[in-house]
Structures are given as structure tokens and as C-alpha cells.
C-alpha positions, 0 to 999 in steps of 0.5 A: 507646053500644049504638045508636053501636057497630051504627051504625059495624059498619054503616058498616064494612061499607058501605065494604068493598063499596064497596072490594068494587066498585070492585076486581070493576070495574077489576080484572075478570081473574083477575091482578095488574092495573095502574091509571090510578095508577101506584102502585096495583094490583089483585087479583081471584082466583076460586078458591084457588091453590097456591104462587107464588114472588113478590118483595116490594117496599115497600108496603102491601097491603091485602086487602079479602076473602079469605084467604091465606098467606105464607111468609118463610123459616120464618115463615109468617104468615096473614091474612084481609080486612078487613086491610093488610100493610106490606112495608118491604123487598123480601123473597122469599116464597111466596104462596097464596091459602087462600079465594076462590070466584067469589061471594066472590073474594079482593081486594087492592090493592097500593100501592106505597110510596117509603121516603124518602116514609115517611121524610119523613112520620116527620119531620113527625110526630115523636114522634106515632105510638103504638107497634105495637098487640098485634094486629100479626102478625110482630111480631118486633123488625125483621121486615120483614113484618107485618100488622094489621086494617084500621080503619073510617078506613083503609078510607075512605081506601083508598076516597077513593084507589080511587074516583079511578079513576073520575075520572080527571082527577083522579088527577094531582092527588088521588093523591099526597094519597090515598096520603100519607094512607094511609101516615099511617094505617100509622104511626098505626096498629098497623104505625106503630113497625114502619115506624118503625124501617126509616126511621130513619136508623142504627136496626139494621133502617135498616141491614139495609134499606140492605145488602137495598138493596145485595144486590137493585142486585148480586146478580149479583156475588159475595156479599162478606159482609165487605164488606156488614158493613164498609159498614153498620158492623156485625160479620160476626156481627151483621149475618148475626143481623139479616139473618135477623131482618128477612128469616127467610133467611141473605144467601146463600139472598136473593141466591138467590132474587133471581137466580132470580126474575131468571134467571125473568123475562129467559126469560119477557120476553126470551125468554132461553135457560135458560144465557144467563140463568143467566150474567146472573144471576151462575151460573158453572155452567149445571147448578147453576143449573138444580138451583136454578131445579127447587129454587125453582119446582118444575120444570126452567127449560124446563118452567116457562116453557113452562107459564106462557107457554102459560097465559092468566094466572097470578094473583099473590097480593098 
């Protein structure tokens, strides 16, 4: 046994630089970088960063080195590679990365996740997958945000998945299976119960994920609390106490930060003047809106565009 245990730690760390390699090659600038897999991204930062307001979509984030921070709402959770982050919902939030130098960057991978594919997945394996393990962080009952260690199999099968990058004939075929895989390995694993109880049809955070749904497809409507509860067979009540569970925020302040991080993206992208976005978004009032925007992003909407339209990048932590 003393002989085994050194072996797989060997083997482990093996992978990890493996994993550490193919990120520094296909992942070369310092920004959340697409792929030949349309699911996948990459992540590959210097040196720590401050704060960056980002939207969460389902997914598997792993981080192979580094360190960093998220905050959703007042729960701020931490943690270090080698480890993976399910994201069940999309949720705001405000990263940081904590660790990184040029000699040891801080790298993720990002893998997109369909839910209906999780959902699919769990009807296979029924009653097979282990409650969440003890070492799952934001373990709340529905916390729509958790991570935990990343096992010697769930590095293997992120590096079957990332090692096609380099055969990319093989990509159409192999990725689809390499991605089922990794998402098998989340709910065997210690996230497995969590991402249980968002999939399953009528569970109270299957619930809340379809009203988060509903929010993010009108959020530039107004909110109709009533409506929402009516729609998820829910009370006013219960469904403001859930909401703030799975997403440590009231509904009102996450159609907030998704009108704003919208308002954000058409000035950025359609080059969209601070007034016309903050209509299309849903603000009635231009100045409420530009409060807001300062409040959130930490300068005016002119000032903080200009900035990041006159960087060359701006790194996005995974």
C-alpha cells in the first residue's frame, strides 16, 4: 500500500502538467479564449486581477493551477486548483484571481453544460450517483454554485477531452463523448446530489432554475413577482426564500445585474450610446440607470467602456 499511494500522487501530477500544457499552448494570451470545441474555453492569466463583474452560465469550470475568489451575493467562496466548480444556473457574480505569476499562471477550462443533457444523463443513472461528498464547498441545500477537488479520473477525462484540440479531425466525433464523460464524473462525483436536485423535474431548486430561466429570457420587463410564483406553483413567500438560497440575491437585485451587464455588452459590441442602452435593457430613467451602472462597475457607463475598449484585453476569470 505505502508503494501504490506514491505511484497514483506521481500519476496525478503527471496529468496536471499535462492539463498545464495543453491550456499555456492553445490558450497563449492572457483572456478567456474560444476553441476548435465549441463548448469548451480556456483560461490563462499572469498575474492576480481585481474584481470582474461576469454572468455565469451552466457549467463545469475546472481550474488546473491558481487560485481565486467568487462572490454570489454574501456568499464568497474560494478555491484553488487542482479543482472544478459546477455552476447549475446562470447566476452574477464577481471574480478575482487571488494567485498567479508568469512562472505559475492561473489555468482553467470553462465546459459549457446543457442541462437537459445533465437531465438525460441522470435518467440513466438513476439512483446510482453517491450523495455530495463532505468536501463540496457552498454546500447549502440548493446553492446554485459549488465546488469541490478535482480527482486523478476527472483529470484524465479533462485531458482525453483538451488533447483533442490537437487532432482536430477528431473533435466532431470525440467530443461529444468526452464531455458526457466529464459530466458523469460531476454527478458521481461529490457535486453529483447537488446537480441532482436542479435537473430533476418539480424538485424546489428545479423550480427556482425554471423562474432564473424565465427572469434572464425578460428581464427587460417588469418584474412581476406574483407571476413568477403563480408560474413555479409556489407562494410569494416561498419562492423570494428559495430564489435567495440558490442565488444569495433577492429576484430584483439578479434582473439588476443582468440588465446591466446587457446595458454593458450592447455599448461595448453595438456600439450603443449610455441612454439607448439603458431603454433597451428596460430603465425608464437614463440617470437611474447610469447610478446603477457606477454602483455595479465602479465608474460612469462612458468611462467604463472607453477603459475597456482602449485595453488590449481584459482577462475574465473562470
Amino acid at each position: 500500500m505505502t508503494d501504490i499511494l506514491p505511484m497514483q500522487a506521481t500519476h496525478s501530477q503527471d496529468t496536471l502538467q499535462q492539463l498545464s500544457c495543453i491550456v499555456r499552448r492553445w490558450a497563449p494570451l492572457e483572456e478567456l479564449q474560444d476553441t476548435a470545441i465549441a463548448e469548451v474555453q480556456l483560461i490563462h492569466v499572469d498575474s492576480a486581477t481585481n474584481y470582474c463583474s461576469a454572468v455565469y452560465e451552466p457549467c463545469l469550470c475546472f481550474v488546473i493551477q491558481g487560485s481565486k475568489t467568487v462572490q454570489l451575493g454574501d456568499k464568497e467562496i474560494v478555491y484553488s486548483g487542482p479543482s472544478y466548480m459546477a455552476s447549475a444556473i446562470h447566476l452574477p457574480v464577481l471574480g478575482r484571481i487571488n494567485h498567479a505569476t508568469p512562472e505559475q499562471p492561473y489555468l482553467a477550462v470553462k465546459v459549457s453544460v446543457d442541462p437537459q443533457e445533465v437531465a438525460g444523463l441522470i435518467l440513466e443513472l438513476g439512483d446510482k450517483a453517491p450523495p455530495a461528498g463532505h468536501d463540496a464547498i457552498c454546500s447549502e441545500m440548493d446553492c446554485g454554485l459549488s465546488s469541490a477537488p478535482m480527482d486523478a479520473r476527472m483529470q484524465e477525462a479533462l485531458y482525453r477531452l483538451l488533447r483533442l484540440l490537437d487532432s482536430p479531425e477528431d473533435i466532431q466525433v470525440l467530443s461529444p463523448l468526452a464531455r458526457r464523460e466529464l459530466i458523469y464524473r460531476a454527478l458521481m462525483g461529490g457535486l453529483g446530489s447537488q446537480m441532482r436536485r436542479f435537473a430533476t423535474t418539480d424538485s424546489q431548486a428545479n423550480r427556482i432554475a425554471r423562474v432564473i430561466y424565465t427572469l434572464k429570457e425578460n428581464f427587460t420587463q417588469p418584474l412581476r413577482i406574483r407571476e413568477l410564483a403563480a408560474a413555479a406553483n409556489m407562494s410569494e413567500s416561498t419562492l423570494y426564500h428559495s430564489f435567495r438560497e440558490v442565488t444569495r440575491m433577492s429576484p430584483l437585485q439578479f434582473q439588476k445585474k443582468l440588465r446591466l451587464h446587457e446595458a454593458r455588452r450592447l455599448m461595448l459590441a453595438e456600439g450603443l450610446e449610455a441612454a439607448t442602452a439603458s431603454y433597451r435593457v428596460g430603465y425608464e430613467s437614463p440617470s437611474h440607470f447610469s447610478r446603477e451602472y457606477s454602483r455595479m462597475f465602479g465608474a460612469s457607463p462612458r468611462a467604463d467602456v472607453s477603459q475597456l475598449r482602449g485595453a488590449q484585453a481584459t482577462p475574465l476569470p473562470a
